[in-house]
TORPA-858977 format. One record per residue (C-alpha): residue number from 0; residue in three letters; chain; x, y, z. Coordinates in steps of 0.02 Angstrom, whole numbers, always signed. Example, Ala and Ser with C-alpha at 12.3 -4.5 7.8 and 13.67 -1.06 7.14 Angstrom:
// TORPA-858977
   bavo   tilo   romar        u        v        w
      0    ALA       A     +615     -225     +390
      1    SER       A     +684      -53     +357
This chain:
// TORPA-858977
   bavo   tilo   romar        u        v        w
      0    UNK       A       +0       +0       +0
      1    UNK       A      +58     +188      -39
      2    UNK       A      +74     +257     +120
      3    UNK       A     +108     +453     +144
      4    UNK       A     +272     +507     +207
      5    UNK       A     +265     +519     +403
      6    UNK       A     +178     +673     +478
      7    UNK       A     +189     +769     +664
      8    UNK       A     +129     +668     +833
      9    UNK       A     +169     +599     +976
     10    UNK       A     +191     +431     +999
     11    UNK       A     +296     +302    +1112
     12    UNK       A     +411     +224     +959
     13    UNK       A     +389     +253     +786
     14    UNK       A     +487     +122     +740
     15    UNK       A     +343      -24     +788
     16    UNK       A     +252      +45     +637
     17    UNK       A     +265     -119     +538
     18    UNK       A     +209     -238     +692
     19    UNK       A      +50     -118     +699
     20    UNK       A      +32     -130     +524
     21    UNK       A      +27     -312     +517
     22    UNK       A     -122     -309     +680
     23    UNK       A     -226     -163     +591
     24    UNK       A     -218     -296     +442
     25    UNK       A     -277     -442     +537
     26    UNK       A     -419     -347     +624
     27    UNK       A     -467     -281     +463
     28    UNK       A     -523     -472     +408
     29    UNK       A     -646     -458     +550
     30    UNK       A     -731     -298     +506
     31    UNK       A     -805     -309     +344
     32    UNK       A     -943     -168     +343
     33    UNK       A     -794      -38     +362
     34    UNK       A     -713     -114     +215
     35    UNK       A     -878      -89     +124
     36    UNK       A     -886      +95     +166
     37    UNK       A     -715     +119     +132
     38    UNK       A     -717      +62      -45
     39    UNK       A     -877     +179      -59
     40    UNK       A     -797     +325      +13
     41    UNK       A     -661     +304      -75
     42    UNK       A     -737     +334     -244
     43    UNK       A     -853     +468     -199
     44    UNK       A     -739     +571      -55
     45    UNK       A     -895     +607      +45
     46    UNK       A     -785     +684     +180
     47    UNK       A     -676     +795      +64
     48    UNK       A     -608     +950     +141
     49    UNK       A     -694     +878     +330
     50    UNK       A     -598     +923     +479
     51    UNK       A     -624     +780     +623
     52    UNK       A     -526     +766     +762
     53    UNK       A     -560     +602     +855
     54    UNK       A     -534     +539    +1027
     55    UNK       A     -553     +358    +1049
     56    UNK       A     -448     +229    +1108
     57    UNK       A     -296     +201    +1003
     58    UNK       A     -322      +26     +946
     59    UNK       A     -330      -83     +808
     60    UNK       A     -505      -66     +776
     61    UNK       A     -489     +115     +788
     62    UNK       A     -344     +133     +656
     63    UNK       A     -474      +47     +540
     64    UNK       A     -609     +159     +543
     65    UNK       A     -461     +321     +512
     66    UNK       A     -416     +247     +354
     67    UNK       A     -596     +242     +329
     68    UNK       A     -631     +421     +362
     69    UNK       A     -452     +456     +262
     70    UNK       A     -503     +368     +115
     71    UNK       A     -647     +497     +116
     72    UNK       A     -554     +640     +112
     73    UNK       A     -565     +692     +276
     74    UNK       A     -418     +767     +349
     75    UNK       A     -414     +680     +519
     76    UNK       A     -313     +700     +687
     77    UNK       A     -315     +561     +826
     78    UNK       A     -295     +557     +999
     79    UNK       A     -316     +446    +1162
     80    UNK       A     -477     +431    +1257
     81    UNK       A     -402     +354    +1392
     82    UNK       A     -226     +339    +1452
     83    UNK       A     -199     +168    +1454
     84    UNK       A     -286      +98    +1305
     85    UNK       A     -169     +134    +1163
     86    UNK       A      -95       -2    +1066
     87    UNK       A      +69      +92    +1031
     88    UNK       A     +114      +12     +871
     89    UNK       A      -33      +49     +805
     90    UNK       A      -17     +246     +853
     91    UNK       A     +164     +215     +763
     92    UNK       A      +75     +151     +613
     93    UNK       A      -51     +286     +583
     94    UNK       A      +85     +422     +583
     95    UNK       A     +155     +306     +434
     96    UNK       A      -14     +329     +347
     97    UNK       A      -16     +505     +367
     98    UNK       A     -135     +540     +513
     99    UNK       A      -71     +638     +651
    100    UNK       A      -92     +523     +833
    101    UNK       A      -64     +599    +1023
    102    UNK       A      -70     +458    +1112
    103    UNK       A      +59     +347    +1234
    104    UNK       A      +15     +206    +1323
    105    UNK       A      +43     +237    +1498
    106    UNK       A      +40     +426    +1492
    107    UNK       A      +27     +549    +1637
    108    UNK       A     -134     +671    +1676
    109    UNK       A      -26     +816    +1608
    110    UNK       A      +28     +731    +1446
    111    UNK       A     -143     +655    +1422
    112    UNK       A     -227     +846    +1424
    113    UNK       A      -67     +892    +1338
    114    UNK       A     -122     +779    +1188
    115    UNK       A     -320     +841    +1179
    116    UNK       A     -266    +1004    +1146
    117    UNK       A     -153     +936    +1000
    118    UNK       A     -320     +883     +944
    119    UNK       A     -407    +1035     +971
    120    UNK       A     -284    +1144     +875
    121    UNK       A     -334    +1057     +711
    122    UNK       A     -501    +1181     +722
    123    UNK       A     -600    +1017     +696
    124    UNK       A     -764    +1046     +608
    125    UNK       A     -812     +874     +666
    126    UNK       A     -767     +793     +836
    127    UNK       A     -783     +594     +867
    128    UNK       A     -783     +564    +1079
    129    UNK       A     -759     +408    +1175
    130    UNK       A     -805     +517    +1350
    131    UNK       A     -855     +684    +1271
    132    UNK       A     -662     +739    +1317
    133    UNK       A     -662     +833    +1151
    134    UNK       A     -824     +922    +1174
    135    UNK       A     -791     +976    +1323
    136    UNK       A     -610    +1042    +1289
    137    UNK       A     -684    +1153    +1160
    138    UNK       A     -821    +1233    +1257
    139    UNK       A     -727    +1266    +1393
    140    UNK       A     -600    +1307    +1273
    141    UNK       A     -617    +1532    +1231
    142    UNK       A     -680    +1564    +1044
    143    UNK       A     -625    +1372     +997
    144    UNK       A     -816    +1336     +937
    145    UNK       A     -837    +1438     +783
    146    UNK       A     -951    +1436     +628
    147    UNK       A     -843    +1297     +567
    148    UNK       A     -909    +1197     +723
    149    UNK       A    -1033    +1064     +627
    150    UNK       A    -1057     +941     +730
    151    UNK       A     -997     +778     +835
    152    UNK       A    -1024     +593     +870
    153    UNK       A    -1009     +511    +1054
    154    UNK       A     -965     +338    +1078
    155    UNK       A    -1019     +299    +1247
    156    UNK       A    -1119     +292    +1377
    157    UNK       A    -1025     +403    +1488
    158    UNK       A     -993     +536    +1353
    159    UNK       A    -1190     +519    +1321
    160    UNK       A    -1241     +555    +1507
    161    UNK       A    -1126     +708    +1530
    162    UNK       A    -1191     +784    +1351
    163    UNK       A    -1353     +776    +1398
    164    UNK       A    -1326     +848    +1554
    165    UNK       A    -1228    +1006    +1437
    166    UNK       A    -1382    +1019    +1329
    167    UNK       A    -1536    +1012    +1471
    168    UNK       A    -1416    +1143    +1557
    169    UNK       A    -1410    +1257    +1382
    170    UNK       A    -1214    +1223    +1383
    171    UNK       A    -1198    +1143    +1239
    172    UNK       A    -1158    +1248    +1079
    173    UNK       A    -1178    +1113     +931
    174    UNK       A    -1271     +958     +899
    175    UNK       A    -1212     +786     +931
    176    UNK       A    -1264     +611     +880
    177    UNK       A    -1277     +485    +1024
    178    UNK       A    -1175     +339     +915
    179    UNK       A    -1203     +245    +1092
    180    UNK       A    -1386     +207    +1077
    181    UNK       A    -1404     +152     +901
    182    UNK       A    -1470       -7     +913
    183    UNK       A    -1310      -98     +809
    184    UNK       A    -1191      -18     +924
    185    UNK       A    -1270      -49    +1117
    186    UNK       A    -1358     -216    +1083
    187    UNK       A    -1203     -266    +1031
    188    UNK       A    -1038     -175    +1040
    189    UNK       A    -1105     -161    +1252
    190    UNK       A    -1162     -313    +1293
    191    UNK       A    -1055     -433    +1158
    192    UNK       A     -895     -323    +1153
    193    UNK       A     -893     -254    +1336
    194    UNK       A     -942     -439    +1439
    195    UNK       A     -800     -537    +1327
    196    UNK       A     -640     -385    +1341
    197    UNK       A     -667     -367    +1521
    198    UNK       A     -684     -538    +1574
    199    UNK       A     -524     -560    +1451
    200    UNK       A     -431     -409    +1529
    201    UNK       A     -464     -487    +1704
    202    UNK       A     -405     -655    +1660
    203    UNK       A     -259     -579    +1563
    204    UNK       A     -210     -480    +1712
    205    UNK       A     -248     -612    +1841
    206    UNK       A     -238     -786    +1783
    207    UNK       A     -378     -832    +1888
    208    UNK       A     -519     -977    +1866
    209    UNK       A     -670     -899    +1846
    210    UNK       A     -762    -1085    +1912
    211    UNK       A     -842    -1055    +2081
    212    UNK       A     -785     -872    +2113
    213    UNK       A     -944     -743    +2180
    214    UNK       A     -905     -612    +2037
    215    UNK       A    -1013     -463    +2084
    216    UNK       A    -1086     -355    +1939
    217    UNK       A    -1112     -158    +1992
    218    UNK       A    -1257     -111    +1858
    219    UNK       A    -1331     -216    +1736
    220    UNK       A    -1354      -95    +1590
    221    UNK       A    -1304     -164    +1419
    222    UNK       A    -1133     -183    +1485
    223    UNK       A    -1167     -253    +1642
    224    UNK       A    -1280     -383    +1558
    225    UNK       A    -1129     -436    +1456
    226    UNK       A    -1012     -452    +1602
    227    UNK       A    -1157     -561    +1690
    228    UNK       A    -1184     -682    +1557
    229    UNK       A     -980     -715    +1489
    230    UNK       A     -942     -716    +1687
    231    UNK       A    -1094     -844    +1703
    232    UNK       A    -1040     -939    +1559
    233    UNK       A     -864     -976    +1625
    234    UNK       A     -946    -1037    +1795
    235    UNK       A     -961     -891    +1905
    236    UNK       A    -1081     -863    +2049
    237    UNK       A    -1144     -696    +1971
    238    UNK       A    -1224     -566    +2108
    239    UNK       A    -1302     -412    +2024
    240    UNK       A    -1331     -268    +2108
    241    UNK       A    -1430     -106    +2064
    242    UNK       A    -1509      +67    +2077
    243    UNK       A    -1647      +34    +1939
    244    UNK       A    -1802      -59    +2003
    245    UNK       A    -1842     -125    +1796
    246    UNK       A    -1646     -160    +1779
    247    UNK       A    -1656     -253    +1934
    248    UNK       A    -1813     -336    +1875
    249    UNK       A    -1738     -392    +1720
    250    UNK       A    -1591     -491    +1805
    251    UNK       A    -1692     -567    +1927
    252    UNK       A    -1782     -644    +1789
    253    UNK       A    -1610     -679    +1693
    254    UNK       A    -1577     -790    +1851
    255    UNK       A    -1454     -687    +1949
    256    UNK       A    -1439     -668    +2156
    257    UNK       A    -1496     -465    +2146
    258    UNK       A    -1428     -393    +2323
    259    UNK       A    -1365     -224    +2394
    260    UNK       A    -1175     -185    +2359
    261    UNK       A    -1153     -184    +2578
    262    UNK       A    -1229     -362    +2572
    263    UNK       A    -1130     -422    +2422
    264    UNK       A     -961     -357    +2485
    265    UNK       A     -956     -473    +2634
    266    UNK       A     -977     -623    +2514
    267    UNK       A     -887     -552    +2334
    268    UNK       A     -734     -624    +2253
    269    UNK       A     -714     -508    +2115
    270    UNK       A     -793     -349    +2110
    271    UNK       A     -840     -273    +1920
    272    UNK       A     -894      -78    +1919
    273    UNK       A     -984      -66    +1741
    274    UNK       A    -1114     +119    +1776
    275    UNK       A     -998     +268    +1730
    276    UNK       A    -1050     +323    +1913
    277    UNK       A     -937     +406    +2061
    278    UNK       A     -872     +303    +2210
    279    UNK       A     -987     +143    +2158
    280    UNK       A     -866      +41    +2261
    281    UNK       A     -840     +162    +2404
    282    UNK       A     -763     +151    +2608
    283    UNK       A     -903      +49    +2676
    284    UNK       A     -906      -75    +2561
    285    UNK       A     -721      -87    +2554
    286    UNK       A     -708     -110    +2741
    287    UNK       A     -831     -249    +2725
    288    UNK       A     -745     -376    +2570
    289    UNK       A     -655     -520    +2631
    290    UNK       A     -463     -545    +2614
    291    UNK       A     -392     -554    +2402
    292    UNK       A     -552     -481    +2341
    293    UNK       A     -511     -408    +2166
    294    UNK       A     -590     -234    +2106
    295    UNK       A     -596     -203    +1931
    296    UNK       A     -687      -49    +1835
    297    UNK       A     -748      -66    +1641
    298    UNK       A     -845     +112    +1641
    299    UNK       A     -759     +248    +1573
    300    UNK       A     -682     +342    +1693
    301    UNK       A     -578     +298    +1847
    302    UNK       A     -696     +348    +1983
    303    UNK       A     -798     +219    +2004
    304    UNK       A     -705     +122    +2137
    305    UNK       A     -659     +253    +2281
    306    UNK       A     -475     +223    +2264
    307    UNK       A     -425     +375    +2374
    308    UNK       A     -543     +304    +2499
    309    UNK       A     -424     +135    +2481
    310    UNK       A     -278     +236    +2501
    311    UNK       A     -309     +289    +2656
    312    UNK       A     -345     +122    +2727
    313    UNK       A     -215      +58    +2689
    314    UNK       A      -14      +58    +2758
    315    UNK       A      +92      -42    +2601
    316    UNK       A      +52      -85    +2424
    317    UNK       A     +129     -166    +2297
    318    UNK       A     +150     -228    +2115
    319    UNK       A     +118     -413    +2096
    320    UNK       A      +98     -426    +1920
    321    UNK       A      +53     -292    +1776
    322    UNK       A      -99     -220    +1817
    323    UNK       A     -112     -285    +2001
    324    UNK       A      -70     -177    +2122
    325    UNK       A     -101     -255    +2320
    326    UNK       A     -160     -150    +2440
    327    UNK       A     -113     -213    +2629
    328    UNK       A     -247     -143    +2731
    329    UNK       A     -210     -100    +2925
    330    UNK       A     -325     -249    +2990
    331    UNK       A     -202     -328    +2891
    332    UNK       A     -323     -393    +2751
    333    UNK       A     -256     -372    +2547
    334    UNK       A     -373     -285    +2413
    335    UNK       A     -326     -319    +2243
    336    UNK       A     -352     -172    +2121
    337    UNK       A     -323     -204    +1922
    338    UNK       A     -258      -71    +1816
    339    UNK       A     -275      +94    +1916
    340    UNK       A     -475      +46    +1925
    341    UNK       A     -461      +97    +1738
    342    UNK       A     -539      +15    +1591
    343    UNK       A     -487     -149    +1616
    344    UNK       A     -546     -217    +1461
    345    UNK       A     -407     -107    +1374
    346    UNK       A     -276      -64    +1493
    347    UNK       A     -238     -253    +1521
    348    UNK       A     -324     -353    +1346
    349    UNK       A     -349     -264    +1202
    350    UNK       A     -531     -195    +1210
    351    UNK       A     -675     -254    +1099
    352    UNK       A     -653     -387     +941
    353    UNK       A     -651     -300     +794
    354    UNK       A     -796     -418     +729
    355    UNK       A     -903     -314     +856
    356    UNK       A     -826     -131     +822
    357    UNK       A     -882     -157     +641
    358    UNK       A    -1024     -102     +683
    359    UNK       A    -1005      +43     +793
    360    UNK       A     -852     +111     +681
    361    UNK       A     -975      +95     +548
    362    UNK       A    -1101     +206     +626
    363    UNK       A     -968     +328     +682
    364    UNK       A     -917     +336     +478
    365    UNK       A    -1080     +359     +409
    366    UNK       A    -1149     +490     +540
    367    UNK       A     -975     +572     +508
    368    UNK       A    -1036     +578     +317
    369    UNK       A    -1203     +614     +367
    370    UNK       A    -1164     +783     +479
    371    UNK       A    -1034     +834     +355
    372    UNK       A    -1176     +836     +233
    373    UNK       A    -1309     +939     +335
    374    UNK       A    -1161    +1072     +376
    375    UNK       A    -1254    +1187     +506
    376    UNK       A    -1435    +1153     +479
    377    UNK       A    -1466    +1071     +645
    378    UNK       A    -1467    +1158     +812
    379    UNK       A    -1356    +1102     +958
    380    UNK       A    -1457     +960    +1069
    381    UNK       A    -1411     +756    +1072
    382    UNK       A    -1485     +670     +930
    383    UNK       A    -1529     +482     +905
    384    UNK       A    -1422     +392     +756
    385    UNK       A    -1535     +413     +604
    386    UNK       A    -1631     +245     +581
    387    UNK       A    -1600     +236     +404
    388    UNK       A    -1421     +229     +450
    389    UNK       A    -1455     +115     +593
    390    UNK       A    -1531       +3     +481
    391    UNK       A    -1393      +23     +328
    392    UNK       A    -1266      -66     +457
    393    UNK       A    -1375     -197     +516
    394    UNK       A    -1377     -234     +335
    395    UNK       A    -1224     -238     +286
    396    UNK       A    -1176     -337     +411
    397    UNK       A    -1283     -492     +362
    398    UNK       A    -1229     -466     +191
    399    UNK       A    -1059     -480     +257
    400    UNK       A    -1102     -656     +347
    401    UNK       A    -1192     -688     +176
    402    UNK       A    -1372     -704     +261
    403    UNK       A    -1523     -658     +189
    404    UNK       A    -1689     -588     +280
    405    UNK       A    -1865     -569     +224
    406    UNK       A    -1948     -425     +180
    407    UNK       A    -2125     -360     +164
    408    UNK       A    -2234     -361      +40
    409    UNK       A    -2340     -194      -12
    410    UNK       A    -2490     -261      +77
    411    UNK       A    -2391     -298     +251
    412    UNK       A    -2322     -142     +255
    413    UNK       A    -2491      -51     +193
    414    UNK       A    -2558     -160     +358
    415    UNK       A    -2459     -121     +480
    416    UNK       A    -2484      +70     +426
    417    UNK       A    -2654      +51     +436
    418    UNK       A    -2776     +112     +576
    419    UNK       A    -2905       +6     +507
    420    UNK       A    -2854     -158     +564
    421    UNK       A    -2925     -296     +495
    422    UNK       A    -3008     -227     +353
């Protein structure tokens, strides 16, 4: 492939370009709907001239849909969503293709803010969060949102909530797609993608057998429902516990022990945090788990165990392995925390397969096309994925697996249409 010469970033080692190369390649095989839509937009540049600036997590996945949105036209700059989920041969590999990345694995608060300004300062006319990072840097950013401001695309759920908090508050100063909710992202990319990377990551970090252990579930949202049924299919004791009476409901009627978080402490092995709320896990609860109980967080941000609140139980800690750090407590019992109570999923495995990211990356390309297209006639508020877009990925994607579907006929559509049932 004819690659552009290398461009500006900041990245761990350019030099592991060609092992990234090789991964973005392999991942590619699994995400055929992006492959579809690239050949498209490469013909008809539907993103010619489009300034996006993206943060996401630098993976292979990610690198896939960037060539995507390259092969459109769009002049794109990447950078990381979270500070321990880039794959830094891929970063090293999309310099090589001529798209600017900010983004080290491991990097500190300062560096990580460091790189979203990088981002910022390409005057993006389209932004593309993981955690609404972006957005947020520009409004709080003087004069950064401009006429040239289109629009935006959020990935998750935790980007979602603090949107719609900007826009019910007037804050928020140009529309956004909610990427999240469409039904070929959630159903799937949460509950599919997020239950088999985190109970990956965990294994990955920990070694442990899953058989027998009380693995405690904090939420049962999409996520959460995917955490419960991988951890349930590799022979966990699942305990679910909950805020939302109907979420609650629902995995009582899955067949999981629903219980308060105080009352599940006592009796937990490993502890998941899956809500994208504060202090989830927080000093009570801690005081109550049992000796080598192992906290790990999937939401978005790293506040969802109460990990000063640990701290200050606690008199030594150490490193036992990557991503396990043991906390010796002064009653002398040991808390295991994974990964900094980041996402665990990508700090310690390497985040969603790519089979499941089609589908989400395919959204985030084709609302990317579709924004660029409406240029400024929609007013700033959170917006649902169009359906017909929605339903365009669903689509391909069975093509892609070569299955077919019915459809109806005039008279079963004029039917269901219809007021006058039955006649």
């Amino acid at each position: 492939m004819k690659r552009n010469p290398v461009v500006h970033g900041d990245v761990k080692d350019p030099s592991l370009a060609p092992q990234g190369e090789l991964r973005i390649e392999w991942a590619s095989r699994e995400m055929p709907v992006l492959q579809l839509l690239r050949k498209r937009f490469a013909r008809k540049k539907p993103l010619q001239g489009a300034r996006i600036s993206a943060c996401l997590h630098i993976t292979t996945e990610t690198a896939n849909l960037a060539l995507t949105l390259k092969a459109g036209g769009a002049d794109l700059v990447l950078c990381a969503s979270n500070p321990l989920s880039t794959q830094d041969d891929v970063a090293a590999a999309m310099l090589e293709h001529g798209i600017p990345v900010y983004a080290i694995k491991g990097e500190d608060g300062d560096t990580y803010y460091k790189h979203i300004r990088a981002a910022l300062a390409h005057k993006p006319q389209i932004t593309i969060d993981d955690g609404a990072d972006l957005v947020t840097g520009l409004h709080k950013t003087k004069g950064a949102i401009t006429a040239d401001v289109i629009g935006g695309m959020e990935e998750t759920t935790t980007g979602i909530i603090r949107l719609r908090s900007m826009a019910k508050n007037g804050k928020l100063k140009y529309p956004i797609i909610a990427v999240n909710d469409a039904e070929t992202k959630h159903f799937f990319d949460n509950r599919y993608g997020t239950g088999q990377s985190t109970i990956d990551g965990i294994t990955r970090a920990t070694n442990i057998l899953w058989a027998g252990k009380k693995v405690v579930v904090c939420g049962y949202g999409w996520c959460g429902r995917g955490i419960a049924m991988r951890a349930r299919g590799m022979g966990a004791q699942v305990i679910i516990t909950e805020i939302n009476p109907v979420h609650a409901l629902e995995a009582v009627m899955d067949g999981y022990q629903i219980m308060p978080l105080l009352k599940a402490a006592r009796i937990g092995d490993v502890f998941i945090t899956i809500t994208g709320g504060l202090s989830i896990i927080d000093k009570p609860h801690l005081q109550s788990m049992k000796d080598g109980a192992i906290l790990a967080n999937s939401g978005h941000f790293n506040v969802e165990i109460n990990i000063p609140a640990l701290e200050s139980m606690t008199v030594k800690k150490r490193d036992i392995r990557p991503f396990v750090e043991e906390y010796n407590l002064r009653d002398g019992r040991r808390l295991y925390l994974l990964a900094d109570g980041r996402l665990i999923n990508l700090a310690a495995a390497e985040g969603h397969p790519a089979s499941v990211m089609d589908m989400s990356f395919a959204n985030q390309a084709l609302c990317a096309e579709y924004i660029f297209r409406q240029k400024k006639n929609v007013s700033p508020a959170v917006y649902p994925v169009p359906k017909a877009i929605d339903q365009e990925v669903g689509r391909l994607k069975l093509r892609s697996m070569g299955i077919n579907i019915d459809k109806l006929t005039r008279e079963q559509a004029q039917y269901l249409e219809s007021w006058e049932l039955g006649t």
